[in-house]
N, C-alpha and C positions, 0 to 999 in steps of 0.2 A: 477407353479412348473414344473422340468426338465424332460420330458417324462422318464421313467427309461430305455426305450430300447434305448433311444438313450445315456445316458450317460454310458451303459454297454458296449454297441460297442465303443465310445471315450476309454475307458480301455482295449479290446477285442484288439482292432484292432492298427495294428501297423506299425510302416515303415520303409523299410531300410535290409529287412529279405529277403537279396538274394546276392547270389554270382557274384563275378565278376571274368575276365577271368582271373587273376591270382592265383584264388581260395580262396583269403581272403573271408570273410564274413561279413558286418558289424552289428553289435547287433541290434535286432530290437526295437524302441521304440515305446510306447502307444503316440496315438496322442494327449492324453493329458499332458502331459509332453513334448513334444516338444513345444508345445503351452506355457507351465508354461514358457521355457528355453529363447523363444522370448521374452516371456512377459518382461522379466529384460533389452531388447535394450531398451535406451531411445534416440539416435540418428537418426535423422532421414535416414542418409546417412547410417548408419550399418543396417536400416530395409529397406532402400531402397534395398542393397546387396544382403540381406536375402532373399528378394522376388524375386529377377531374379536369382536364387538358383535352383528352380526347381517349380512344379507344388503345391507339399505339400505344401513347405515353404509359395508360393505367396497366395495360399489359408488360409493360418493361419497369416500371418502378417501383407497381406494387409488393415485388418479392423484396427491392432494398426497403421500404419502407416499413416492411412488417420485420425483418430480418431482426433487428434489434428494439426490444419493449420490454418500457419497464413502467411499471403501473405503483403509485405512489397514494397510501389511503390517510388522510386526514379524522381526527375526533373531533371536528367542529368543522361546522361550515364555511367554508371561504369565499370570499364575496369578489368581484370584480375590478380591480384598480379603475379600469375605465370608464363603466355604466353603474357599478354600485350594486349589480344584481349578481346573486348568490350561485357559488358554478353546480351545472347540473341542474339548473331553474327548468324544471317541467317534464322534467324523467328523472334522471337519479344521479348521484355524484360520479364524477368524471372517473373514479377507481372502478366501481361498479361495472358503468356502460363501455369501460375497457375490457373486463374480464368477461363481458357479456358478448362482446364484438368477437373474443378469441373461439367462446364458445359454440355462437349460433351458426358464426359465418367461416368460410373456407377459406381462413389468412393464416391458422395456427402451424401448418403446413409450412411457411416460410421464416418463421421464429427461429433463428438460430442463440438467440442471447434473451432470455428470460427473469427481469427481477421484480419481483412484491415488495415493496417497503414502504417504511413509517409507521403510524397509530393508529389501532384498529382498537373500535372500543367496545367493550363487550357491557351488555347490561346484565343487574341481578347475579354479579359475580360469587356475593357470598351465599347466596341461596342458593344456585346452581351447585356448589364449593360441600355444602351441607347433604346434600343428598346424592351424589357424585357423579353430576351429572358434566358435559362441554355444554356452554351457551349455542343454540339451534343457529345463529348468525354467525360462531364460530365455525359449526361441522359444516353448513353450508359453504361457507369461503374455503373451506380446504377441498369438500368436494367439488367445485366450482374450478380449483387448482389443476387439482388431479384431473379432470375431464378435458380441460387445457394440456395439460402438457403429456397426456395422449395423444392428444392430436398434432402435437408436435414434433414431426418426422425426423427432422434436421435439426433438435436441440443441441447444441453444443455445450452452453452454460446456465445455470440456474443461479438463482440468487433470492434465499428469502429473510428477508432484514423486518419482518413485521414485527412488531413488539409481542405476540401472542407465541406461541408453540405449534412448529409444525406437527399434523397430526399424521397416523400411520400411514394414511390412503394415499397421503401423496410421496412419502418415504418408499411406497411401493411403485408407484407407477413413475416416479425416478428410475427404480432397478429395471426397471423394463424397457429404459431408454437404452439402446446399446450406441447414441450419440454420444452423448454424453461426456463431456471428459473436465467439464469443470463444475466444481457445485462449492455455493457459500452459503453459511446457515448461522442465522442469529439464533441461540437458543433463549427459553425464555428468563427473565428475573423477577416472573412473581411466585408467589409459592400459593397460588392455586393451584391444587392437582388435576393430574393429568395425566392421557393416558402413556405407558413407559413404550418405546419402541428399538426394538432388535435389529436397528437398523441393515436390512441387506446388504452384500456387497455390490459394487456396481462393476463392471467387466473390463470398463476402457479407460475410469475415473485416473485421469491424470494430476489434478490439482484441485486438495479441499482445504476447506479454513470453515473451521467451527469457533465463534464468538462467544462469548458469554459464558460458557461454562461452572456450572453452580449446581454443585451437588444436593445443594435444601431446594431447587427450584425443576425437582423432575425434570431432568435432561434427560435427551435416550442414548442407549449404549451403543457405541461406534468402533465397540470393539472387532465384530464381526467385520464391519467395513472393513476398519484398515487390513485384518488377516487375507481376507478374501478378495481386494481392489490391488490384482497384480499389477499392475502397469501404474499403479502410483507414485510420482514423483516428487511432489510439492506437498508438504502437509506445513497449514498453519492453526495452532491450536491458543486460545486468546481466554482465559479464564478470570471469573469475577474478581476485580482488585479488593474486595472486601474480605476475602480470603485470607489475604496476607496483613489487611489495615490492622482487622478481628483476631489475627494469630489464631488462625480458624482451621485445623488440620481434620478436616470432611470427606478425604478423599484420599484414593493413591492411586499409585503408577500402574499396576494391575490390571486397575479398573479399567485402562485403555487399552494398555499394550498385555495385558493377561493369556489370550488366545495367541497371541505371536508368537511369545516365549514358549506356552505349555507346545506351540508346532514348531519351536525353534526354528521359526521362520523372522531375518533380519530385512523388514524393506529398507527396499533398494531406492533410498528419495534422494533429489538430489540438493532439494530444498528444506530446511526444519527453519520454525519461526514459533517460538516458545512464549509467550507473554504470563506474568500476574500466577505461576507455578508454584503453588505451597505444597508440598507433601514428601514425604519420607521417598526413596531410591531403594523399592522393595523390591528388587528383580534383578537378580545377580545367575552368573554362570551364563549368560549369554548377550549376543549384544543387541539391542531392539533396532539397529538401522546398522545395514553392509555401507561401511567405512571408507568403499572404493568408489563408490558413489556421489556420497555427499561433496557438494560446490558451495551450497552459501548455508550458513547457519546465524540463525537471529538469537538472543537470548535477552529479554528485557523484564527487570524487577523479578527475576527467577529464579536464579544462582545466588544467591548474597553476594556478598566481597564489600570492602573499604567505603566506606559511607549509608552501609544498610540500616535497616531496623535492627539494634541488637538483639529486639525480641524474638526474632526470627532463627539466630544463631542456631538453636542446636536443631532445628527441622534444615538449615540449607547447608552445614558444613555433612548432612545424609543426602542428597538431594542432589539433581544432574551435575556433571562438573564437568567440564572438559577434561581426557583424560589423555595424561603427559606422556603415558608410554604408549598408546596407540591411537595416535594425531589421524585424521581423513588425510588422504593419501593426495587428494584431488582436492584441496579445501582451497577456495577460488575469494571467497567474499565472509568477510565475519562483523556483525554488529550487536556491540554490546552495552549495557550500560551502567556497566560495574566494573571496577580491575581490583587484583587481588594477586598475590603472588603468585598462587596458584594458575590464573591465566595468565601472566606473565610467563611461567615456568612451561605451560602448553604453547604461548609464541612462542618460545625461543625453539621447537622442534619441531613446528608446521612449516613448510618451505613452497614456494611457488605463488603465496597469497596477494592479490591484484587490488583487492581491496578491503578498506579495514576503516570502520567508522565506531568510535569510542563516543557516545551521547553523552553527554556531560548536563548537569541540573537546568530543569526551566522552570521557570516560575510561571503561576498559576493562570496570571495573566500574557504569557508567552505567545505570539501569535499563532505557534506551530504546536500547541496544546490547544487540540480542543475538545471543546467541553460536548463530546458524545463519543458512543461509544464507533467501535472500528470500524464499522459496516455503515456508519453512516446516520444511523438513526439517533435520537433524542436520548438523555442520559434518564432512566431510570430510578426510583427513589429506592430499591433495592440494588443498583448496580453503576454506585457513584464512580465519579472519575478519578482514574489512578492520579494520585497524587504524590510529589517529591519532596521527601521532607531532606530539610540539610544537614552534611554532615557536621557531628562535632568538631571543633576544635583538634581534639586528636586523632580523630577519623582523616579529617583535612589533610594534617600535616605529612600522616600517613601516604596519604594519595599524592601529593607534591613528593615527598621521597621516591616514592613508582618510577615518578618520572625518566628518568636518568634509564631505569632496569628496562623500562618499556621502551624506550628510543633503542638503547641496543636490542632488544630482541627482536624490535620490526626491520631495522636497519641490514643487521647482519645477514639474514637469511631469506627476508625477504624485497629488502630492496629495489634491486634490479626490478623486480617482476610485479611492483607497485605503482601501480596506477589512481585510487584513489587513498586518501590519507587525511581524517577525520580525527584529531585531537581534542584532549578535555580541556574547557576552556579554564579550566583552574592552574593547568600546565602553562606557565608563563617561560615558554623558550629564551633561551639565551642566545647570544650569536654563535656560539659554539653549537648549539645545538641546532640553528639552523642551518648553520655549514654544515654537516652533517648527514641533516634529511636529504639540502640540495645532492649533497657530493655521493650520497649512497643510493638514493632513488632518481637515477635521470631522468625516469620514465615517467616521473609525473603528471596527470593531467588535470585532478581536482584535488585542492590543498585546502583544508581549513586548521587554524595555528594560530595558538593564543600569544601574543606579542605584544611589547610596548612601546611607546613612540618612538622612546630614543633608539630602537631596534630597528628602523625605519632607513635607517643609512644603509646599514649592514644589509636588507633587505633588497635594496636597491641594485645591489652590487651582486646579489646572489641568486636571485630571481630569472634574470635574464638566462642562466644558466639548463635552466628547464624548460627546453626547447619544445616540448609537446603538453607545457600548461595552459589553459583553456580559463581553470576558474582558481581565485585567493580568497579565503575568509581569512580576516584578521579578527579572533573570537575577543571581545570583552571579558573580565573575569567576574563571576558571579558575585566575586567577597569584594570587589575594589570597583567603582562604576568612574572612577579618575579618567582612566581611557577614553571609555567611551565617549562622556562627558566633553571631552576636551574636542573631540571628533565631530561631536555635532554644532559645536559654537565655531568649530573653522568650516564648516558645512551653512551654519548659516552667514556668514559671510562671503559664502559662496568660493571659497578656499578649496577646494577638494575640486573639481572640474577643472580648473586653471591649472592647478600643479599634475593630476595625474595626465591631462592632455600634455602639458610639455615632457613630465617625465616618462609617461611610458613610449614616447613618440623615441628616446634614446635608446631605450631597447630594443635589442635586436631577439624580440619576440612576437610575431607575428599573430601567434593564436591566441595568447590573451586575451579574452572577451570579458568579464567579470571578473568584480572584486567586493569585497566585504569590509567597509572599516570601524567593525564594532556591534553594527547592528541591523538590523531588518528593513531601518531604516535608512541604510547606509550603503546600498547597494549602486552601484555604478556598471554601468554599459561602456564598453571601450570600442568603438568603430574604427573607420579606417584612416589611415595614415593620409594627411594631407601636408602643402606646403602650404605658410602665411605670410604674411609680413614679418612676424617675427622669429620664423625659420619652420624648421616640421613639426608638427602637432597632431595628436590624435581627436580623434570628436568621441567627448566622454558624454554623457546621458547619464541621469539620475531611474532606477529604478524600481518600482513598487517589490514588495515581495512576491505580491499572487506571478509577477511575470516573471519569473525565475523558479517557483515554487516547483516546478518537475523535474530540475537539474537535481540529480544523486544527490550533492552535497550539500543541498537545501532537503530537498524530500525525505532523505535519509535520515535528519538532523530531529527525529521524533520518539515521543513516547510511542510508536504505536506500530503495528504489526503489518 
């Protein structure tokens, strides 16, 4: 608790209470409120300002200023938009004189959020490679790491997205952070070697997300972690998609969760997010995660089901599944992007689920595909981008049969307690089946549903019904671009603002903000109710995608973890 003298003087005491030689005076203010006033910069460059301002200012902002750093290393020099001269001109690049800053000077102390990313270039790889040596520019930048985030009292989160391999000395002085409770780690995708690391466990680690994962590219083992990081609750685990491209079986389940089992120890997470998973389901007789726990589960390009690679069949019908007779009891959020009987057979006996996003195919040039990998950084020439290949014809057909099975099982049981609701855009709903969704799920707040124009009446009439919807995607179908098509030539004629302003103005739906008619680029803003001349009307706006891109049923709507 906050000494009370010292929070009465923060109110007491004030700055700014003296005249200058013109005789103005300026108002004095409590230094706690100047501090509230910083608080609202979020730019680094306006707190940078603030602090060479005076003695107060750099005393109160330098802790938000350092609080959050993330240092970003370039393999070629980048020069200046404005003056043409090269950054880091007459000391050393701007990555460098970051990590040098954390080092030499007394700021490391206020870091509570820590990332390294981008390309770090190492010279003489295959010579070093030959005699088995780390390039001296590599060991120095990790021990350059490590001596940072020593010094960083209050680390909360780490983050190293650098294209090289973190090396042991800072896997160690991680474990020694007892702040600690978020760590993301790009592993590497070259197959220089390197040294293997056991990785510690950490004591308070709440939430980790290991990328890249590639058994030929020395990864360290994380088995210990997970056994040993009691208070873990979020694991996201993202492995190389050439695994599955290659029909490449390198690895198994052991290899992670091997120490759990052998201590018949089930964590307790309450988040799993599986991505790009090829390997046999060698670990039977126990369950590797307590069932009473788990709220969201991710599974993408990892399960098989209806539109896979058939090559893959006999590694994914052994391989995670969701299991039908004993469903998370607490299962809050599930995103998948596969369906198969078998997950159909597991909705129909999960109850209470709020939300549920089924990914349906994007194509390569898709906005919300992109071309790197998860964490951020540049795609790899060993660790290309997952890619979707289409289903067959009879794969397809398969999957439009679902339909029907999968509407009842989200309906029935979960329903009521359905709040978002993300369909395949290959699923061309009926009005029957939009009656349906409306009449079973009242509680909907983010909709996206594959539709056709003439479905657009029905629509109309049924919409308004779902008093607490917010956002509509009306999805395009991958195999028919007629829709969309037809969507964007009544768009360019400026059709869509006109008709949704007077039609959604007769609804008696208040929250509707957003809508979707086909595509990304078809997004529409719905503001407030006014009167005109020609009776009530809403004020509709045309949308980019980036301004929407945070909303669940945009954000969600991805390959990616």
């Amino acid at each position: 608790m906050s000494d009370p003298s010292i929070m009465s003087h923060m109110f007491i005491s004030s700055y700014g209470a003296q005249k200058h030689e013109n005789g103005a005076s300026v108002l004095p203010l409590p230094l706690n409120l100047i501090a509230l006033i910083i608080s609202y910069l979020d730019r680094p460059a306006d707190l940078a300002r603030t602090c060479r301002t005076c003695r107060v200012f750099h005393y109160i902002g330098l802790p938000q200023l350092y609080s959050n750093v993330s240092l970003r290393s370039y393999d070629y020099i980048r020069y200046s938009r404005r003056d043409g001269r090269p950054d880091g001109c007459g000391m050393a690049s701007p990555f460098s004189m970051g990590l040098n800053g954390l080092v030499s000077r007394n700021v490391a102390g206020f870091v509570k959020n820590f990332e390294v990313c981008g390309e770090w270039k190492e010279h003489a790889l295959e010579e070093h490679a030959k005699v088995g040596r780390v390039p001296d520019e590599t060991m120095v930048l990790n021990s350059l790491v490590r001596v940072a985030v020593e010094k960083m009292v209050v680390l909360d989160s780490f983050s190293w997205a650098l294209n090289i391999k973190m090396l042991p000395a800072i896997w160690q002085g991680l474990a020694q952070r007892s702040s600690l409770t978020k760590l993301t780690v790009r592993f590497p995708s070259s197959r220089h070697p390197r040294p293997l690391t056991l990785v510690p466990p950490m004591p308070n680690l709440q939430h980790l997300k290991i990328t890249d994962i590639d058994p030929l590219c020395y990864p360290d083992d994380i088995s210990l972690l997970l056994l040993g990081s009691k208070k873990l609750r979020h694991l996201k685990l993202h492995w190389s998609p050439r695994m599955r491209e290659e029909r490449e079986l390198s690895t198994h389940e052991s290899a992670y969760f091997g120490r759990c089992a052998a201590a018949r120890y089930a964590i307790p997470l309450q988040t799993i997010a599986v991505q790009n998973l090829y390997t046999y389901h060698d670990i039977s007789g126990c369950n590797l995660f307590d069932h009473t726990f788990v709220e969201e589960v991710t599974f993408l390009n990892s399960t098989g089901g209806l539109g896979g690679d058939p090559g893959t069949v006999f590694v994914d019908q052994h391989s995670w599944r969701q299991s039908e007779e004993d469903p998370p009891a607490n299962l809050k959020v599930l995103r998948v992007d596969k369906v198969s009987h078998q997950q159909c057979a597991f909705l129909s006996n999960v109850k209470g689920l709020e939300k549920l996003y089924l990914i349906g195919p994007q194509p390569a040039g898709a906005r919300r595909t992109k071309a790197s990998t998860p964490n951020g950084g540049t795609t790899l020439p060993n660790s290309p981008a997952s890619n979707y290949s289409s289903p067959s014809s009879t794969d397809n057909s398969n999957i439009m049969v679902l339909k029907d099975d999968y509407l009842e099982a989200i309906t029935k049981n979960n329903g009521p307690t359905l709040k978002h609701l993300l369909l395949l855009p290959q699923w061309r709903l009926t009005d029957d089946d939009i009656a349906l969704i409306v009449r079973q799920c009242p509680n909907l707040e983010q909709l996206g549903i594959g539709a056709e124009f003439s479905n657009f009446q029905h629509l109309r009439l049924l919409v308004p019904f779902l008093k607490n919807l917010t956002t509509l995607r009306i999805l395009s179908s991958p195999d028919d671009t007629t829709f969309v098509t037809k969507m964007r030539e009544m768009d360019d004629r400026g059709m869509h603002e006109k008709r949704l302003s007077e039609e959604t103005a007769k609804w008696n739906l208040s929250t509707l903000r957003y809508m979707e008619l086909g595509g990304d680029d078809l997004i529409f803003e719905i503001g407030k109710r006014e009167e005109g001349k020609a009776g009530w009307r809403k004020i509709v706006k045309k949308k980019a995608w980036e301004e929407v891109k945070d909303i669940d049923i945009w954000a969600l709507d991805c390959h990616e973890i």
